[in-house]
C-alpha positions, 0 to 999 in steps of 0.5 A: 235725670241721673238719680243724685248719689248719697253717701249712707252711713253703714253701721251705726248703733244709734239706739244706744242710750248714749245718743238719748239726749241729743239724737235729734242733733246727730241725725241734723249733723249728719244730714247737713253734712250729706249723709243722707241714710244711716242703716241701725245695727242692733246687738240683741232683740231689744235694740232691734225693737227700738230700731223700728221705733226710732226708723218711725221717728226719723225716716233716713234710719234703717233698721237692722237686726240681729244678735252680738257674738258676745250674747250668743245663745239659742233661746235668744237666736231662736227669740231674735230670728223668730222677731226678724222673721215676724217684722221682715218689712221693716229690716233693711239688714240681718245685723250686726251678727257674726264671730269675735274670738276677742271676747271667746277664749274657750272652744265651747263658747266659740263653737256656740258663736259659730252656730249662732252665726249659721243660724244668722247667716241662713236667715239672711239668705232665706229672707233675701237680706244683707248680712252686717257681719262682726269678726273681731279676731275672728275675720279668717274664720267668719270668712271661711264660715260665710263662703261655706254656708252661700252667703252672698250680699255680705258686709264685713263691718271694721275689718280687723285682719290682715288682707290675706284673710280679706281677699277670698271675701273680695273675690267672693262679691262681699264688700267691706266698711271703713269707720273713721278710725281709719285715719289713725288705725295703721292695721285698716290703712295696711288692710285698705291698700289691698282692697279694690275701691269696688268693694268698699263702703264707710260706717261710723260704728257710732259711738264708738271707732271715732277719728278721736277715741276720746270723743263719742262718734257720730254719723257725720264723720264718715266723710272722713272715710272718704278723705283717707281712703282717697289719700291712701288710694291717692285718688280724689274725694270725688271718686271715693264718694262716688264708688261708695255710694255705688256700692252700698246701692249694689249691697242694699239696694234703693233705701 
């Protein structure tokens, strides 16, 4: 018998107190609308303890670690490689890690970032693990950085450039998530024209990048990734959920 596909969740921040008062109901959601794994990105070390600890509590979590642009800083890199490197088991993903010149303006903390970012993406190969990539206003340059240092099972959370920028990544074997937001960010609707459905897989980013900006997000909604990427690709939601799921098992593996 054919294992059943199901859709995971890419990148989500479910360690954010946010979710404190009613994790138990996201998770149901999320479950009972058939989103059968939810992989947990973390910003610094202590979202990456939390991670574990959450994965114990609720199995369709996976943990992921990893360090935000916007606290790039070598004692902290050397403290969160040193926990990734110590509880490598226990990690599905390095992430979310990456470059995001939205937050850097000056050239000092854009080159702290970028080595940052090597460090990162050395440990990921090093460890034979995902790289779950940030790249705000920063997708050409992330993109350049990771070809140039053989990175190779690569997410490209949220892309936010244009798909010039996207394409030497696709040829490259990376794979790239849509958040829901999709279905009102004309930026990702463009973007998503131009990216072959092989290299596609969908994220919530919870809480935020929701269908509603006004609303928190949640897992759940990453059926609405599907359904926009089958109306801009004007194939049927069938196929999408299949793709996705396919492709995220090519990236992640058995989970």
């Amino acid at each position: 018998m054919a294992k059943e596909l199901q859709i995971v969740d890419t990148h989500a921040h479910l360690c954010d107190r946010i979710f404190d008062p009613d994790r138990d109901e996201v998770i149901r959601r999320a479950q009972e609308a058939g989103v059968e794994t939810i992989i947990i990105v973390s910003e610094k070390l202590e979202d990456a303890r939390r991670n574990i600890m959450l994965a114990k509590k609720y199995p369709c979590l996976k943990p992921a670690a990893g360090l935000y642009p916007e606290y790039a800083d070598i004692k902290e890199t050397d403290r969160t490689i040193d926990f990734i490197r110590d509880q490598q088991r226990s990690f599905y993903a390095v992430g979310e890690v990456g470059l995001d010149f939205w937050i850097a303006k000056k050239d000092a903390v854009k080159e702290m970032q970028r080595e940052v970012f090597r460090q990162f993406i050395q440990l990921a190969g090093e460890l034979d693990l995902p790289l779950n990539v940030h790249s705000r206003s920063a997708g050409r340059h992330a993109v350049a950085m990771l070809l140039e240092n053989g990175a190779v099972r690569v997410q490209m959370h949220a892309f936010d450039g244009k798909a010039a920028a996207a394409l030497p990544a696709v040829e490259a074997g990376f794979f790239f998530s849509v958040p829901p937001s999709v279905i009102r960010s004309r930026q990702k609707q463009k973007l998503l024209k131009h990216l072959p459905l092989s290299c596609l897989l969908v994220e919530s980013d919870s809480p935020v990048l929701g269908p509603d900006p006004e609303q928190r997000n949640e897992p759940a909604n990453i059926l609405t990734s599907v359904k926009v990427i089958a109306e801009i690709k004007d194939i049927s939601y069938q196929e999408v959920f299949e793709a996705v799921c396919e492709n995220t098992s090519k990236l992640y593996g058995d989970m």
